[in-house]
C-alpha positions in Angstrom: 1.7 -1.0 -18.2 3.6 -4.1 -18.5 5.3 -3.5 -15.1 2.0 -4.0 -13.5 0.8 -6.5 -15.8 3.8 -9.0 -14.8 3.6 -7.5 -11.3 -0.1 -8.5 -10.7 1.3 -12.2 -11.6 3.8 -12.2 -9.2 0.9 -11.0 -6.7 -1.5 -13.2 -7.4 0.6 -16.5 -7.4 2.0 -15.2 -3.6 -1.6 -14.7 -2.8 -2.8 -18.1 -3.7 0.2 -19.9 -2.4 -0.2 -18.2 1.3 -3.8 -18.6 1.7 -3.4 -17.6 5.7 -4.9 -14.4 6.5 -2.4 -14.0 8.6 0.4 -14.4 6.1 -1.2 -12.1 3.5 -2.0 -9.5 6.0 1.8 -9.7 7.6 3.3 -10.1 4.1 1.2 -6.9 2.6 3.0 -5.0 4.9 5.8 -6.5 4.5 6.1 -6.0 0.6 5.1 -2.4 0.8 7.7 -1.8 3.7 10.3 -3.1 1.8 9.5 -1.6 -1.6 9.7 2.0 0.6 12.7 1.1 1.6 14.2 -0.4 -2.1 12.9 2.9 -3.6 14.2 5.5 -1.5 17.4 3.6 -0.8 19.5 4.9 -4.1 22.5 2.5 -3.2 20.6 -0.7 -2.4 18.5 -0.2 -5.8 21.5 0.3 -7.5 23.5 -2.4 -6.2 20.4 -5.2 -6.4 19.4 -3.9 -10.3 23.2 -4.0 -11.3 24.0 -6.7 -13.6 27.1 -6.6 -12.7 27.0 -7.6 -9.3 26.7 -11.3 -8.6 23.3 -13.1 -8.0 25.0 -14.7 -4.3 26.2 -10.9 -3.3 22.7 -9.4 -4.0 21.1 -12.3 -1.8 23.4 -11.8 1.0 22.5 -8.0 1.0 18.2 -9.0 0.5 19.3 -11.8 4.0 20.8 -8.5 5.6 18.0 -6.5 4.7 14.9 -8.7 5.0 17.3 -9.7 9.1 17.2 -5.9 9.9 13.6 -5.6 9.4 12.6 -9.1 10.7 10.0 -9.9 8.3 7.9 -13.1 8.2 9.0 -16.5 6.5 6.7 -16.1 3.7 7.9 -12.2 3.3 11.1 -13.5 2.9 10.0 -16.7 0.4 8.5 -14.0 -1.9 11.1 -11.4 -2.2 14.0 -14.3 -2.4 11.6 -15.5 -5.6 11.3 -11.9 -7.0 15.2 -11.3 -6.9 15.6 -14.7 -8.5 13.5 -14.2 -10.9 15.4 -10.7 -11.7 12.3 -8.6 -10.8 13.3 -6.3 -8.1 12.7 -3.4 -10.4 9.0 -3.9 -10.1 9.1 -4.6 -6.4 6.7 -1.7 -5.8 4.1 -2.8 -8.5 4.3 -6.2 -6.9 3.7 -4.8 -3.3 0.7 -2.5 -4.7 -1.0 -5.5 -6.8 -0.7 -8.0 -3.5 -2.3 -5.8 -1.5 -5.0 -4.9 -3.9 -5.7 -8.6 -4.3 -5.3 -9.4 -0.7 -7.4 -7.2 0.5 -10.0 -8.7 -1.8 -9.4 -11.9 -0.4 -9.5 -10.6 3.2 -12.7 -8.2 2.7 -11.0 -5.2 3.4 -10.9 -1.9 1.2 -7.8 0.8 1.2 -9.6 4.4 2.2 -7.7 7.9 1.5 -8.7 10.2 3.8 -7.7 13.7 4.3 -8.7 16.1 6.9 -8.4 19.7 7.8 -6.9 18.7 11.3 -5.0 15.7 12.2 -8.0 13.8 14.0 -8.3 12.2 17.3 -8.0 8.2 17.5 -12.1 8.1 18.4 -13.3 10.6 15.3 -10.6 8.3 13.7 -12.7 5.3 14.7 -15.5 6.3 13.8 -14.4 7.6 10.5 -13.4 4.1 9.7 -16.4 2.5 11.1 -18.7 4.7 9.0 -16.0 3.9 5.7 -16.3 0.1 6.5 -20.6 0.3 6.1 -20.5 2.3 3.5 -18.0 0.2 1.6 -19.3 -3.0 3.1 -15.4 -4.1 3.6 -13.4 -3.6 6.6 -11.8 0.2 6.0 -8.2 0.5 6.1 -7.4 4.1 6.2 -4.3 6.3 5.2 -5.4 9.8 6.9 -3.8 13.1 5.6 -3.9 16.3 6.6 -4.7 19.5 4.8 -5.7 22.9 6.0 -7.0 24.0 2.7 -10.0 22.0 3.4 -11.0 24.5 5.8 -12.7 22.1 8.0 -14.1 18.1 7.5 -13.4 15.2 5.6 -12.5 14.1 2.3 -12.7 10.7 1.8 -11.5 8.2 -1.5 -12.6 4.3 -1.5 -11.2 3.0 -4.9 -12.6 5.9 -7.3 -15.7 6.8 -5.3 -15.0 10.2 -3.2 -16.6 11.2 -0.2 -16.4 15.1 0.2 -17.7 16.6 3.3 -15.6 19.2 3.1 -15.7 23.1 4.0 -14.2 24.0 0.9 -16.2 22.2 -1.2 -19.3 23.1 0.5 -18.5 26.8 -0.2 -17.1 26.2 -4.1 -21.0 24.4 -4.2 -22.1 28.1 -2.9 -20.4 29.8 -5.1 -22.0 27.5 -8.0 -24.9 27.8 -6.9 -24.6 32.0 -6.5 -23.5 32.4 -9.8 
């Protein structure tokens, strides 16, 4: 709880000092590339969290990193700042929270979807496009796949769920049968 308390902070002060849509959108993706990377790397979270290890030898190795995967000036501003201010262990909470509040700023809404089969880049588009009226934001979808659906869609815009799905169609059957 505290962790995303501080972390929406951290978010909030990068969104209101890169205004650019632009920036936020490059630096949303940004954040949440790099926090996949800082979690799932064991050695690079170990060595930037370390006490231990000297503040100039943990920005060398954030320059290396942030080089390698050629992220954008204000990217690198913001994640220089977070290791400064000795908060790389909340790096993911601060990459969720900015692009919660970004996409607020930019009219755009996160949408889960899962499907029974992967779909096609039109039934894809269209999936959004629908999303985006509904939601009255631009739809940003993560798609899933999973055959237990049977067949359709299930779709999850903040905590509203969309289920058009053939298993949930037929556990409404059996309801309804019973």
């Amino acid at each position: 709880m505290k962790e995303t308390v501080v972390a929406r902070r951290y978010a909030k002060a990068f969104v209101e000092k890169f205004t650019d849509p632009g920036s936020l959108e490059a630096m949303g993706k940004d954040l949440i590339e790099f926090s996949a990377i800082f979690e799932s790397e064991r050695t690079l979270k170990m060595t930037m969290l370390n006490p231990a290890v000297p503040p100039e030898a943990k920005l060398a190795i954030l320059e290396a990193v942030m080089k390698r995967m050629d992220l954008a000036d204000p990217s690198r501003k913001a994640l220089i700042h977070v290791l400064r201010k000795k908060r790389m262990g909340i790096i993911r909470f601060i990459a969720s929270e900015f692009e919660r509040i970004s996409f607020g700023v930019l009219g755009k809404v996160r949408a889960q979807v899962t499907s029974a089969v992967e779909l096609t880049a039109d039934e894809a588009d269209s999936l959004r496009k629908s999303l985006s009226e509904f939601s009255g934001k631009e739809a940003v979808m993560e798609l899933k796949v999973d055959p237990s659906l049977i067949g359709g869609v299930v779709a999850r815009i903040g905590s509203v769920v969309y289920d058009g799905s053939v298993a949930n169609q037929l556990q409404s059957l059996r309801v309804r049968l019973n």
